[in-house]
N, C-alpha and C positions, 0 to 999 in steps of 0.2 A: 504494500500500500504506500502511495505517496506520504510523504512528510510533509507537503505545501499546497494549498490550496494558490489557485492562480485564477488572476481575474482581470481581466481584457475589455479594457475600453473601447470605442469606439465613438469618436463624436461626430456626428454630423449637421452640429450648429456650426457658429463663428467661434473663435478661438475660449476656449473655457477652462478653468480652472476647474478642477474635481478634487471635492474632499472623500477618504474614504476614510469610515468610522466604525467600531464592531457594535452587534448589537448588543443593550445595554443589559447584566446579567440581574439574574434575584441576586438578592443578600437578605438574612437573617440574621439577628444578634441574640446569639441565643445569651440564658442566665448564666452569669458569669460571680462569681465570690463579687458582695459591693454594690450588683450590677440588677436592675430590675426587669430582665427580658425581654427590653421594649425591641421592637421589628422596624428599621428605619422606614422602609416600605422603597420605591422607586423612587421616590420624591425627593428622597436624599445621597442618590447616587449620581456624580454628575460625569456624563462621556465627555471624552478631548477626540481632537481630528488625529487621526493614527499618520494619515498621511495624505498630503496635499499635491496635486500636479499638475501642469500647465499642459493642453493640449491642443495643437492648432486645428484647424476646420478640416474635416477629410483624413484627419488624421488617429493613429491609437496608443496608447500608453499601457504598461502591462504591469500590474503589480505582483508578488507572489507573500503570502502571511503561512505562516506555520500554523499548522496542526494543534500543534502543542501550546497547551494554556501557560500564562506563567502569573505568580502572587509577585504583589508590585507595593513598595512603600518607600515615600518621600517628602519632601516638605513643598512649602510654596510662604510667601511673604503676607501670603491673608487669605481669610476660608475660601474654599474651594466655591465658586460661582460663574454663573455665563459670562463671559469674557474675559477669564483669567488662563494664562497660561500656564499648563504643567509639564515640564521636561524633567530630565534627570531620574535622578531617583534610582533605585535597586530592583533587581528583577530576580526569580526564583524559578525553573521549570517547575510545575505544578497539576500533579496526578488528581482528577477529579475521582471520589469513591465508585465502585464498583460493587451492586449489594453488600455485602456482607464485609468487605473489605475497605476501610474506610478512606478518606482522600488523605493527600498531604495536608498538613499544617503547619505553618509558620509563627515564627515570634518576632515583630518587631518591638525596638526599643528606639529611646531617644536619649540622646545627652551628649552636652557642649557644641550644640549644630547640629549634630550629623545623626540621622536614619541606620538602622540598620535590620536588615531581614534575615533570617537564618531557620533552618529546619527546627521544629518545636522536638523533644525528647520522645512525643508519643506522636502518631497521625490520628484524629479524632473524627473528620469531616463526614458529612452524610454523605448517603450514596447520589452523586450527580455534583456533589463539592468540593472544593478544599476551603480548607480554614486558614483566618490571621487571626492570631493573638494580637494585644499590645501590650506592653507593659505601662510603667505609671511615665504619666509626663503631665508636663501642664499643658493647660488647651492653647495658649497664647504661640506653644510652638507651634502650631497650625503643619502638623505630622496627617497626611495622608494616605490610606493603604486601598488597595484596589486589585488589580489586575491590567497585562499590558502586554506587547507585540514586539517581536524586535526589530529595529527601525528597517525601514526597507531598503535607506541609503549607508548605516553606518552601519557594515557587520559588528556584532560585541555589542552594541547599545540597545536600550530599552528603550520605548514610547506607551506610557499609562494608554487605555484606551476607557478606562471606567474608574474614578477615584469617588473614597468618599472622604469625608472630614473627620478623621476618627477621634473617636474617647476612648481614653486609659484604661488599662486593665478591664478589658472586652474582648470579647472571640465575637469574632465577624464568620460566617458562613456564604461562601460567595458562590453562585453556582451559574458558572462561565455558558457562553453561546456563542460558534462557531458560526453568526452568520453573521452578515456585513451588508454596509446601504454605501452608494455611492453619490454624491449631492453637487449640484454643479454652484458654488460659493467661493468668492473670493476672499478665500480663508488661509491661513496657517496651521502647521502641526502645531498641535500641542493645545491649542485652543478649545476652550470648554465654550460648546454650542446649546442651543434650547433641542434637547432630544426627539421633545413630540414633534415641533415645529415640523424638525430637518429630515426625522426619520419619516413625516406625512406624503410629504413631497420628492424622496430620494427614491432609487432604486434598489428595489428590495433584494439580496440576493440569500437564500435561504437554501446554503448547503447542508440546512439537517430536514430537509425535506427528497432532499437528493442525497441519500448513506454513498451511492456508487458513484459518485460525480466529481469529480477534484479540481472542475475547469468551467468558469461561469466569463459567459462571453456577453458585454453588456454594452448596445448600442445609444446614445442621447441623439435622440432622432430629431430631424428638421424643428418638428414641432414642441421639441421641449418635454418632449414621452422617455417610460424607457421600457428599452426590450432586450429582456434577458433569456439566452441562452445555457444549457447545462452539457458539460460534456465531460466523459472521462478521463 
């Protein structure tokens, strides 16, 4: 089986910019020692643009995203919201549970600056997740954990595709989605977009609707339509 999923633009407007973004996963918080079980719900997870690219008229661009999930935690200079940028940060490969067999889990920590991710002692996560811990930090360090992509242009680097704003000494349960929207916006990576908005009007490409398909060919037609193709 492929390790990449690949996704083939094709524009046949005037020259466009394309954002592509993954679709945005659950998260649960479950009760944690301190912690009162609250469920952030979607409302508190916010997507960045994974990767942005310039496309001229007639012309296509081809991305390719791994497979594989990965647990992502970093900072930023103020809460996470629509029009902040998040870059940087730590990345983990990250095994979603499998029945009976639980997902990864990780632990970050904060102190003197800096983030850090690392495999938790036990793997705990339900089946369909992995898990973050955190440890204690104050909320003023504006520490983010989520999930993320590795960039398309810089091998070795990570790009968040979903963060949330986290609180201290809390298990986040995050439970990832391999399908992705492409959106024609003059935008940058890293950028946290309005999710309903962008995902209403983007092209939807839904490789868990296709298990045998590793190759989604997706044209932005004259009229501002999109049409997607599946292939193996």
């Amino acid at each position: 089986m492929p390790d990449m999923y690949t996704i083939k633009i094709q524009n046949k407007k005037a020259d466009t910019t394309f954002a592509v973004f993954q679709a945005r996963p659950d998260v649960t918080k479950p009760q944690t020692s301190g912690n009162d079980g609250v469920s952030p719900g979607n409302g508190d997870i916010w997507s960045s643009v994974w990767d942005s690219k310039r496309c001229a008229s007639d012309d296509s661009i081809t991305i390719q995203a791994a497979l594989e999930f990965y647990g992502w935690s970093g900072t930023i200079n103020q809460p996470a919201q629509i029009g902040a940028k998040v870059v940087g940060g730590n990345a983990l490969p990250a095994k979603v549970g499998q029945g009976a067999t639980p997902g990864n889990t990780f632990f970050t920590s904060h102190a003197q600056g800096n983030v850090i991710i690392q495999a938790a002692a036990k793997d705990t996560a339900e089946s369909g997740a992995f898990q973050v811990d955190t440890g204690k930090f104050d909320a003023s360090a504006h520490v983010l954990i989520g999930m993320a992509k590795p960039d398309p242009d810089s091998p070795g680097t990570y790009l968040p595709t979903a963060v949330i704003n986290a609180t201290g000494q809390t298990a986040y349960q995050i439970f990832p989605k391999n399908d992705y929207f492409v959106y024609a916006s003059e935008t940058e990576t890293g950028k946290i977009f309005d999710y309903q908005a962008w995902s209403a009007k983007a092209g939807k490409i839904k490789f868990s609707d296709h298990p045998s398909c590793f190759t989604a060919k997706v044209t932005y037609t004259s009229d501002g339509n999109w049409n997607i193709v599946y292939d193996s």
